[in-house]
C-alpha positions as CSV (number, residue, x, y, z in Angstrom):
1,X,0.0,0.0,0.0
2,X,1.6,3.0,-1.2
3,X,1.4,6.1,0.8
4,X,-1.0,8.3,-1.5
5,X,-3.5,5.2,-0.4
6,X,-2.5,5.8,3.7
7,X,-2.8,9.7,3.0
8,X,-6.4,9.4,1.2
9,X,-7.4,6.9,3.9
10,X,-6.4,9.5,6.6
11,X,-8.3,12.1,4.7
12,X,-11.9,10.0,4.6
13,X,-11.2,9.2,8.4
14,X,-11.2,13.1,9.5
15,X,-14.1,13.9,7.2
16,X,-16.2,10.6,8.7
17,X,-14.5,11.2,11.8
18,X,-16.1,14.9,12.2
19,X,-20.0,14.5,13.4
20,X,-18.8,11.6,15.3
21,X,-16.6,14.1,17.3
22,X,-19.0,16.7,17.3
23,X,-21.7,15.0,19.3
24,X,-19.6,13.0,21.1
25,X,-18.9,16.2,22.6
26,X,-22.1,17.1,22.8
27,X,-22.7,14.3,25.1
28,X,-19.4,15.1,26.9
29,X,-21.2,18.6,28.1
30,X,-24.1,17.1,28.9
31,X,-22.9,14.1,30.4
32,X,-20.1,16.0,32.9
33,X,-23.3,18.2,34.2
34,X,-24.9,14.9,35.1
35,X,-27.7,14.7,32.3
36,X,-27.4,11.5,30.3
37,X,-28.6,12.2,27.0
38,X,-29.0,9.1,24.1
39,X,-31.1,11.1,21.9
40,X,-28.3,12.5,20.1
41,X,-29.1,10.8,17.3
42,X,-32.7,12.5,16.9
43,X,-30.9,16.2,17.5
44,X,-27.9,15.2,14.6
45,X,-31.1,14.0,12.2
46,X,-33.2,16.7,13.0
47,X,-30.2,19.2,12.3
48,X,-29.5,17.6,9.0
49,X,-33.1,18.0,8.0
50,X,-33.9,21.5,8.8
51,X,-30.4,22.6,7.9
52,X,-30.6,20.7,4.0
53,X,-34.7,21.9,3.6
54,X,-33.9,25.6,4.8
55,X,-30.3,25.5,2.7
56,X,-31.8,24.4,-0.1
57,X,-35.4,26.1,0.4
58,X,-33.1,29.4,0.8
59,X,-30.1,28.8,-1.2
60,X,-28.0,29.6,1.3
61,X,-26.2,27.1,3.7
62,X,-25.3,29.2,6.6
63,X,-29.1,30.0,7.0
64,X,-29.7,25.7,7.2
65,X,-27.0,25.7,9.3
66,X,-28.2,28.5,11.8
67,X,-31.6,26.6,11.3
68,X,-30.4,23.3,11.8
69,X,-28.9,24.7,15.1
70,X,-32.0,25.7,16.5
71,X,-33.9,22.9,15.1
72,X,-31.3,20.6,18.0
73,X,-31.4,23.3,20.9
74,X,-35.3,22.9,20.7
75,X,-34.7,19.1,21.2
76,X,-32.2,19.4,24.0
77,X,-34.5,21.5,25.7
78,X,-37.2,19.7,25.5
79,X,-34.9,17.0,27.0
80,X,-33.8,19.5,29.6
81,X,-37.8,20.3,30.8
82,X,-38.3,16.3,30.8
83,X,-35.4,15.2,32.8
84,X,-34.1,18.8,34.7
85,X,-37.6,20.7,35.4
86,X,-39.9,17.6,35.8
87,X,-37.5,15.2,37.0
88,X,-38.1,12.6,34.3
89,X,-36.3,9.5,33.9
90,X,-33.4,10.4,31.6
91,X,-32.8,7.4,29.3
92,X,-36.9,7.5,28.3
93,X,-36.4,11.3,27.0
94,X,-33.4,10.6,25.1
95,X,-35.3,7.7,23.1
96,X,-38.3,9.6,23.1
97,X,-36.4,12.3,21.3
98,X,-35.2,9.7,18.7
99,X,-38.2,8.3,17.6
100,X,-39.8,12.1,17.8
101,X,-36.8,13.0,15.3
102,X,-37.0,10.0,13.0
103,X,-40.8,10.0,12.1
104,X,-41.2,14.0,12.3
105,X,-38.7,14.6,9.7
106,X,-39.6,12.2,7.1
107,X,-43.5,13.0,7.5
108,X,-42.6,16.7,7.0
109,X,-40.2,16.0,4.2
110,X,-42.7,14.3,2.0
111,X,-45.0,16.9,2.7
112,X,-42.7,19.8,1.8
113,X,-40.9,18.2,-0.8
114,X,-42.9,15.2,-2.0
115,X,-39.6,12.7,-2.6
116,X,-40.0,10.5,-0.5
117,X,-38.8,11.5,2.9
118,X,-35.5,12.7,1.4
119,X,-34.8,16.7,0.2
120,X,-33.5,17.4,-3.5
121,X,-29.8,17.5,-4.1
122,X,-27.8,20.8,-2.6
123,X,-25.7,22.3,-5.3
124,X,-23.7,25.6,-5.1
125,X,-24.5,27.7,-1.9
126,X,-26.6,25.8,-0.5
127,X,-24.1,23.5,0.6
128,X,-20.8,23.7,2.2
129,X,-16.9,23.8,-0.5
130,X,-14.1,22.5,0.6
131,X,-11.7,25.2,1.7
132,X,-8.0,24.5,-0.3
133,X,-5.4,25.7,2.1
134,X,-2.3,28.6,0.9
135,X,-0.4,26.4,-1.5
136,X,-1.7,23.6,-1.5
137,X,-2.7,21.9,-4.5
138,X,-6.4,20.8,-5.0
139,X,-6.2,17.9,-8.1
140,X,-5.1,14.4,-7.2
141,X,-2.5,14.1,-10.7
142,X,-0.7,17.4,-8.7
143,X,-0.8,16.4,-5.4
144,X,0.5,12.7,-6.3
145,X,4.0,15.2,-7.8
146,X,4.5,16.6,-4.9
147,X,7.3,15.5,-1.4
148,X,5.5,13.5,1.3
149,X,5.6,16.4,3.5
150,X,3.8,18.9,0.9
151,X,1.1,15.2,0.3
152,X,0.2,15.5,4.2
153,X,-0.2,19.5,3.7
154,X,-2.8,19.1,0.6
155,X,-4.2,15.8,1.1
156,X,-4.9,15.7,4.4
157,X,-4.8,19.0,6.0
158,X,-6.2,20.9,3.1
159,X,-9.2,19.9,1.2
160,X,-12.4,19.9,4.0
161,X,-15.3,21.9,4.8
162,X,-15.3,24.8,7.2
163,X,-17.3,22.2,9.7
164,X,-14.2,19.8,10.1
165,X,-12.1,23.0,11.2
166,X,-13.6,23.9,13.3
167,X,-14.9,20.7,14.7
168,X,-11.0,20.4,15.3
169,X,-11.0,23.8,17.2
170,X,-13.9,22.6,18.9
171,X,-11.6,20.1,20.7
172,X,-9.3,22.1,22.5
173,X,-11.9,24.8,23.4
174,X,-13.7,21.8,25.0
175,X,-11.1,21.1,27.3
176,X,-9.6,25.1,28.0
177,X,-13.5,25.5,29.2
178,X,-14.1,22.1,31.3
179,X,-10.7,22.3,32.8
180,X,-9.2,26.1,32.9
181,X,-12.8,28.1,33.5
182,X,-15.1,28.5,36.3
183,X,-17.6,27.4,34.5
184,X,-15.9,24.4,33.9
185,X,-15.5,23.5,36.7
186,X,-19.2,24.2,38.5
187,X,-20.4,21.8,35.2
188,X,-17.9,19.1,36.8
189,X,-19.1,19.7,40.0
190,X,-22.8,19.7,39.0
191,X,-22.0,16.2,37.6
192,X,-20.4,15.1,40.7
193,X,-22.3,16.2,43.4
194,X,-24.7,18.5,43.0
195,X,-26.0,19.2,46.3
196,X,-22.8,20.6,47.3
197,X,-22.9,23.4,44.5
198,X,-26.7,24.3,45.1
199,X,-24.5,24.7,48.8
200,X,-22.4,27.0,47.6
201,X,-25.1,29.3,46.3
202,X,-24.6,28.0,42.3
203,X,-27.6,27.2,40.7
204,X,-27.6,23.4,39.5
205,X,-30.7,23.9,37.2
206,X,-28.9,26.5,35.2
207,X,-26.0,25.0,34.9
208,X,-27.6,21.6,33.6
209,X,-29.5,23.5,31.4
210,X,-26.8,25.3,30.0
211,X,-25.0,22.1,29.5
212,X,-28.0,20.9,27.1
213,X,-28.0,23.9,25.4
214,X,-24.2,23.8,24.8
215,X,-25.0,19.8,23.4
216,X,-27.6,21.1,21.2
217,X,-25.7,23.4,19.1
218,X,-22.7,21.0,18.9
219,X,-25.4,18.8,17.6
220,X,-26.8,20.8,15.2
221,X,-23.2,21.3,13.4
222,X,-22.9,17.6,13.5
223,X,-26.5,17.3,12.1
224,X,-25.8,20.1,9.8
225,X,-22.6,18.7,8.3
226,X,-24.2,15.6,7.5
227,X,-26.8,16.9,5.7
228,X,-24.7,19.7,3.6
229,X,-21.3,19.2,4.1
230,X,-20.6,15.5,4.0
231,X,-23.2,14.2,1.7
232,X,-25.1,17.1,-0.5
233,X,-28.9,16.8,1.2
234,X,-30.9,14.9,4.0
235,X,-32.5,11.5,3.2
236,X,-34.2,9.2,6.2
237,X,-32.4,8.2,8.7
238,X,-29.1,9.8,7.6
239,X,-27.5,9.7,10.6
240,X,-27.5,5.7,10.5
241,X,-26.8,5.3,14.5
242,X,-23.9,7.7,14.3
243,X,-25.7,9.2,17.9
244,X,-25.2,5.7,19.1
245,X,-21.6,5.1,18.2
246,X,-20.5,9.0,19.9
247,X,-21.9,7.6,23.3
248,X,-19.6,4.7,22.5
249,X,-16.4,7.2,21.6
250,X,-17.7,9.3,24.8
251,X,-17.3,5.9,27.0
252,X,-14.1,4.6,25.3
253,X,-12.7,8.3,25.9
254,X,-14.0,8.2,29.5
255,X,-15.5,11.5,29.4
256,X,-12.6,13.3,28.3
257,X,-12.5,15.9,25.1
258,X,-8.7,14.9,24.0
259,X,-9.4,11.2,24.0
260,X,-12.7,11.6,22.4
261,X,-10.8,12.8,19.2
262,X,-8.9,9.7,19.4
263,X,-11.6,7.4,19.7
264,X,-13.4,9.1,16.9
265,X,-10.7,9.0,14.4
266,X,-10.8,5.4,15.4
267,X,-14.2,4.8,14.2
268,X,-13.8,7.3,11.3
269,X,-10.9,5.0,10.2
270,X,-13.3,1.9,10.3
271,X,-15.6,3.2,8.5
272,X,-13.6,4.6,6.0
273,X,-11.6,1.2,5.5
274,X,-15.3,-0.2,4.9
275,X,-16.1,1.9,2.3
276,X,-13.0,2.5,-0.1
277,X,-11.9,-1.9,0.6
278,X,-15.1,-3.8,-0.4
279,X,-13.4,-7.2,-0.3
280,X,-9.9,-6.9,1.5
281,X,-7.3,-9.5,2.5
282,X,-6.7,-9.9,6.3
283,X,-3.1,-9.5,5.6
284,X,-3.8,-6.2,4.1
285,X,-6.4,-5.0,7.0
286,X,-4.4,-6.2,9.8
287,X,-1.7,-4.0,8.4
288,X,-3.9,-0.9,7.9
289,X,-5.2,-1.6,11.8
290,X,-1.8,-1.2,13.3
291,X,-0.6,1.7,11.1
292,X,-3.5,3.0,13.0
293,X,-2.9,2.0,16.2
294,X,0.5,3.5,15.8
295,X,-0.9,7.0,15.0
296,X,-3.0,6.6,18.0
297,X,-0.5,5.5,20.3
298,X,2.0,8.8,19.1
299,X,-1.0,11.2,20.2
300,X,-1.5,9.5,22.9
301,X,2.0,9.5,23.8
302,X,2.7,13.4,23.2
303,X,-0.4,14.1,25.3
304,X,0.9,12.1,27.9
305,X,4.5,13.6,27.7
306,X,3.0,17.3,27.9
307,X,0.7,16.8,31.1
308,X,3.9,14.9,32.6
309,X,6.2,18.1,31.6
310,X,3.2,20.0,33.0
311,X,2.8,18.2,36.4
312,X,-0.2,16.8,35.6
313,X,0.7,13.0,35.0
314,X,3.3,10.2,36.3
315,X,5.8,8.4,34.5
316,X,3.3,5.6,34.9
317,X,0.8,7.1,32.9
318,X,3.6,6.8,29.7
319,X,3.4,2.7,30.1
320,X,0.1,2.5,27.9
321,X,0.6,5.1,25.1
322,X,4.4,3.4,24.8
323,X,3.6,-0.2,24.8
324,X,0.6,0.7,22.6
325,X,3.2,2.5,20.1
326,X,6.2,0.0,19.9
327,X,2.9,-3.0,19.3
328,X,1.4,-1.2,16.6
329,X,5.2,-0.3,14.9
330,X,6.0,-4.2,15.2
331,X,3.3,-5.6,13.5
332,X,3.0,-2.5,11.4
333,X,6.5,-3.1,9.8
334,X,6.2,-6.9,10.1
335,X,3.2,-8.1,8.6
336,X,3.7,-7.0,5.0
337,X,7.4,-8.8,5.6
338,X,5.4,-11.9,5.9
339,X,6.0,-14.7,3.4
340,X,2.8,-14.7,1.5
341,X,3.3,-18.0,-0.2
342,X,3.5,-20.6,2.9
343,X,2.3,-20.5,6.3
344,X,0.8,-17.5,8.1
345,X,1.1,-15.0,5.2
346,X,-0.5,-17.4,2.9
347,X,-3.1,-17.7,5.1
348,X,-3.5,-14.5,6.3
349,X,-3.3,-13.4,2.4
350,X,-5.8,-16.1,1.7
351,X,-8.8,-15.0,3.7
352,X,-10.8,-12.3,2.6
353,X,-12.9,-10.6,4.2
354,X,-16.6,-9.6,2.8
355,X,-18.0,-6.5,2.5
356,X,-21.1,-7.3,4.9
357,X,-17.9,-7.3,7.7
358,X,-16.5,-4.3,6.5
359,X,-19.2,-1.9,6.5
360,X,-20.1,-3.4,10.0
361,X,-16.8,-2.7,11.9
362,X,-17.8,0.7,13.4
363,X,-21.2,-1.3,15.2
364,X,-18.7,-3.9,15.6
365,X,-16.1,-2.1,17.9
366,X,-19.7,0.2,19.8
367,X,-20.4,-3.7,20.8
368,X,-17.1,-4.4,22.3
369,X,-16.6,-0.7,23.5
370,X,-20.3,-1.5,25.3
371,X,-19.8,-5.0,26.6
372,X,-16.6,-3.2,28.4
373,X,-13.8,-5.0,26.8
374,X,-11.7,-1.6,26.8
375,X,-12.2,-1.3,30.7
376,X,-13.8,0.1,33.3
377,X,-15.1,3.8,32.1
378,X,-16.8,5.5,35.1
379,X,-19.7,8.1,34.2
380,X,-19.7,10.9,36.9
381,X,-21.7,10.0,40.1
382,X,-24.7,12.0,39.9
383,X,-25.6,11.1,35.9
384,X,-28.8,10.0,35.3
385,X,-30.2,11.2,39.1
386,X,-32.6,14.1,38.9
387,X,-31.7,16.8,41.5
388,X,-33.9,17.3,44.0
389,X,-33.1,20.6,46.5
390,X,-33.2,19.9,50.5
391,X,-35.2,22.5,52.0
């Protein structure tokens, strides 16, 4: 596999990789202020609806996007009134708010548009361009001419919607406001324990309110790049459990923002092996895996290095990321050394996996991440537990 192919791969991951991210964030807020919320699927489809019929209604896609937005803030805070104001059970909202989403957009589809749940094709300004970088190039026969390092530049950083930016930015804002801001930290708190910030003379309700607000937007700009950035309009159930599979990133990340990038590259990556290798040999996929594995455990590794500069980690904390680098390098470089003519390689080269499988890996690994194969990921205490004030 020659490294145009790694470089394109890279490139599908970040752009599948992108609503993923931006509502597993969205759950992240909501989530650390103690509000469990699985109806972020309903918010991402109803985004992508009202974002493709107003961008294509109005020809303009920042007005579906600023509509798509609202469209998800009304959802979260009709969540919010269920499970904050009325003390609702949590988990019932969420999937009440899925199935609301899923038959309300398809029933007002047909009626506005009359095709069949789905909106006509966004062309021009109604959806978003790609955004080509200062000197980068934009056609594949120029890029292909070009040194490795000027390949990453245009391939890879250059090339994507204004969305995936600032998904990206979204990332490190995330964690400057959970962990460097006073609001931040009440939001933690208000996740933890509760009563001792209504102590304090904080108010929890606004707080977890605020929280589902925050989720609803970042919803709505996963929604909204679904539905006019990734594809070009909204068709039924367009987000295809992508809701479901951020709760998984959210868990495998443990409720952290830098992590959650990590996690969500990792099912980008899955999903993007699934749709550019049809019918691939295990040999081949194995190899793709670890080259992965080894990108993940470099990030990992620098992020572990800076909070150890910074105070904020122990030597120990390096064991994971390094092991999980020098694996990945080892059977990165090794497995396309295999012999594949007799034994292992043959074998390895001989099995090929079908298509079904490959379009399935990203349910695949939410299953495993689920069942709690990746360990023990601890929600904080007071999720899911309506607050009730002492008097």
């Amino acid at each position: 596999m020659d490294f145009m192919t790694i470089l394109q791969l890279s490139d599908s991951s970040l752009r599948l990789a992108t609503p993923l991210l931006l509502a597993c964030l969205a759950g992240l807020f909501s989530e650390r202020a103690g509000i469990f919320d699985i109806g972020l699927e309903g918010k991402m489809l109803a985004a992508a609806f009202f974002s493709a019929a107003f961008a294509f209604s109005t020809g303009n896609v920042w007005i579906g996007l600023g509509i798509g937005i609202i469209a998800s803030v009304v959802l979260s805070l009709l969540h919010g009134l269920a499970s904050i104001t009325f003390r609702g059970n949590q988990l019932i909202s969420g999937v009440a708010i899925n199935f609301l989403a899923a038959g309300l957009t398809v029933v007002i589809s047909q009626t506005w548009f009359s095709q069949g749940g789905r909106t006509p094709a966004l062309t021009g300004d109604a959806r978003f361009s790609e955004i080509v970088l200062p000197g980068a190039a934009s056609r594949i026969r120029d890029i292909a001419q070009q040194e490795p390092v000027g390949q990453v530049y245009s391939e890879l950083l250059s090339g994507h919607s204004i969305l995936v930016y600032i998904a990206l930015v979204i990332v490190p804002l995330t964690w400057w406001v959970l962990y460097r801001t006073r609001f931040g930290l009440r939001l933690r708190a208000v996740g933890e324990n509760p009563a001792a910030v209504d102590t304090a003379g904080i108010s929890v309700v606004g707080l977890r309110y605020a929280a589902v607000v925050i989720c609803g937007v970042l919803c709505g700009l996963a929604g909204a790049y679904l539905a006019t950035g990734l594809s070009a309009g909204f068709v039924k159930d367009m987000s295809a459990g992508r809701g479901f599979i951020a709760l998984a990133a959210l868990i495998f990340a443990k409720w952290r923002p830098w992590e959650a990038l990590g996690a969500c590259l990792l099912f980008g990556f899955l999903d993007a092996v699934g749709n550019r290798f049809q019918n691939i040999e295990l040999l081949t996929f194995l190899s793709l895996t670890f080259l992965f594995v080894v990108l993940i455990g470099g990030i990992l590794l620098v992020l572990r290095l800076v909070a150890l500069l910074r105070g904020k980690a122990s030597a120990s904390d390096l064991a994971i990321p390094v092991i999980t680098l020098i694996a990945g390098l080892v059977f990165a470089i090794g497995l396309p050394e295999l012999d594949t003519s007799a034994g292992v390689g043959a074998l390895l080269n001989a099995i090929v996996l079908p298509v079904q499988f490959m379009q399935a890996l990203p349910y695949i690994l939410t299953v495993v991440i689920l069942a709690g194969f990746v360990g023990r990921a601890i929600p904080p205490r007071a999720g899911g537990e309506p607050y009730v004030k002492e008097r």
